[in-house]
C-alpha positions as CSV (number, residue, x, y, z in Angstrom):
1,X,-27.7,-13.3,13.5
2,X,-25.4,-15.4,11.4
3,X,-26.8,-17.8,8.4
4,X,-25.9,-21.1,8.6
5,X,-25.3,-22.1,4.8
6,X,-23.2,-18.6,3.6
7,X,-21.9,-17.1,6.8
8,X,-22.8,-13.8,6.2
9,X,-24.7,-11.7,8.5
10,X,-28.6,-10.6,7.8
11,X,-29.1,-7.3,7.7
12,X,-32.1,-5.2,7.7
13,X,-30.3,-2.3,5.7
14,X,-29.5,-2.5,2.1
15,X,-28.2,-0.3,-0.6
16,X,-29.7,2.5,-1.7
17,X,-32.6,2.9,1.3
18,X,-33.1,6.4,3.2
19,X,-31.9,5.7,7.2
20,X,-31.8,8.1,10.1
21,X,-29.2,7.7,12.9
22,X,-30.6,6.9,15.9
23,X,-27.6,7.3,18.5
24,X,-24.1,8.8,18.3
25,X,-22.8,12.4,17.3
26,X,-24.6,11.9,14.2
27,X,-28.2,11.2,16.2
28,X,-31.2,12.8,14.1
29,X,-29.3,12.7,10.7
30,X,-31.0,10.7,7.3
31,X,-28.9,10.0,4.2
32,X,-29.1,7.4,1.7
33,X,-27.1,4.7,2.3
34,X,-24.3,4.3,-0.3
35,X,-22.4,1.3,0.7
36,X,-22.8,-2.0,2.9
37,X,-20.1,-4.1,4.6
38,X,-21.5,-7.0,6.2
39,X,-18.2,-8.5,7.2
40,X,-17.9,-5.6,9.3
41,X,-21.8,-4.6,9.7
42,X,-21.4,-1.0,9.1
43,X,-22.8,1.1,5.9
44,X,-21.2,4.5,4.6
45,X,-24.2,6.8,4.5
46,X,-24.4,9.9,2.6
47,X,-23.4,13.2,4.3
48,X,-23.5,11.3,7.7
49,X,-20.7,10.8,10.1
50,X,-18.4,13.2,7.8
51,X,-14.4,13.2,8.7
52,X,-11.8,15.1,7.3
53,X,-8.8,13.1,5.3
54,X,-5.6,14.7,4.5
55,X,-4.6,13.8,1.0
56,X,-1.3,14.2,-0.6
57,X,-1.3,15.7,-4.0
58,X,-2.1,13.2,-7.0
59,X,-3.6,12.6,-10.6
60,X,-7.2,13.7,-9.0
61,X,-6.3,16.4,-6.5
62,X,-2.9,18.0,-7.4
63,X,-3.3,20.3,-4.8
64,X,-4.0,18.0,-1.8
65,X,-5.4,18.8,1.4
66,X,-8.0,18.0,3.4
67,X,-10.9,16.5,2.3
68,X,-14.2,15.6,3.7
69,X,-15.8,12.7,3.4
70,X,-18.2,10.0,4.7
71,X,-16.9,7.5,7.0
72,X,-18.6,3.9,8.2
73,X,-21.4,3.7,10.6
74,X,-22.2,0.9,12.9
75,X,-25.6,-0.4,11.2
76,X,-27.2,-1.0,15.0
77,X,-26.9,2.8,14.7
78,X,-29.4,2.9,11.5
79,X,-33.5,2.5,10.7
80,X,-34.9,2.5,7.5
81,X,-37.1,5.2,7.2
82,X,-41.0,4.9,5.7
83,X,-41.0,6.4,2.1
84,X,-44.5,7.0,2.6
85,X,-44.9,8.6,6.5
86,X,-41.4,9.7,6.5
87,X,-40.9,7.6,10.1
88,X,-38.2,5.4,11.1
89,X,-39.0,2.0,11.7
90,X,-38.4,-2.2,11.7
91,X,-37.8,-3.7,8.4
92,X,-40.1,-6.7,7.9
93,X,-41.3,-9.0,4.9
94,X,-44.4,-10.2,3.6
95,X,-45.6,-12.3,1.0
96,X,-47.3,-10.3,-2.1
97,X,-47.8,-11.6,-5.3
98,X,-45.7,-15.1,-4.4
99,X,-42.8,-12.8,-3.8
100,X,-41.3,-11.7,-0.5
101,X,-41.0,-7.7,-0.1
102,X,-39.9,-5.3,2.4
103,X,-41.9,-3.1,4.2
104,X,-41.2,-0.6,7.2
105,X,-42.9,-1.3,10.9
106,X,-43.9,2.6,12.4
107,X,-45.7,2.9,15.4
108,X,-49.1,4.6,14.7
């Protein structure tokens, strides 16, 4: 769903939330997410989706190799997880206090 004032897509994950993959090779895995890129709707999640990267030596690693790392997943592929039932669910807002806040939808 695009905005019509900024052009940026709205998405119901943001930094620092605990998701679970829901399809893919990485199906049943939660991590916190650790990066979003909306122009691309997909979110770096930690210790999800992990590739290995061959790395020439450098400053950092002056051995090189291959390293493993977190690569992008599609956000379509993520729910937000309850902090208090521990259940994946919709992300939804509601008024409290004259400010809006986001809770977590789980089925009962």
């Amino acid at each position: 769903m695009e905005r019509k004032n900024n052009k940026q897509p709205k998405l119901h994950v943001r930094k620092g939330d605990l998701v679970k993959v829901i399809s893919g090779d990485s199906k049943g895995q939660q991590g916190k997410v650790l990066e979003v890129m909306p122009a691309e709707r997909t979110a770096i999640v930690e210790k999800v989706n992990m590739v290995s990267k061959h790395t020439r030596p450098n400053a950092q690693n002056t051995q090189g190799g291959i390293v493993k790392q977190e690569a992008p997943v599609r956000i379509s592929k993520l729910m937000v997880v309850d902090p208090s039932s521990g259940k994946p669910g919709r992300v939804g807002r509601r008024l409290e206090d004259g400010k809006l806040v986001r809770y977590v939808k789980t089925k009962k």
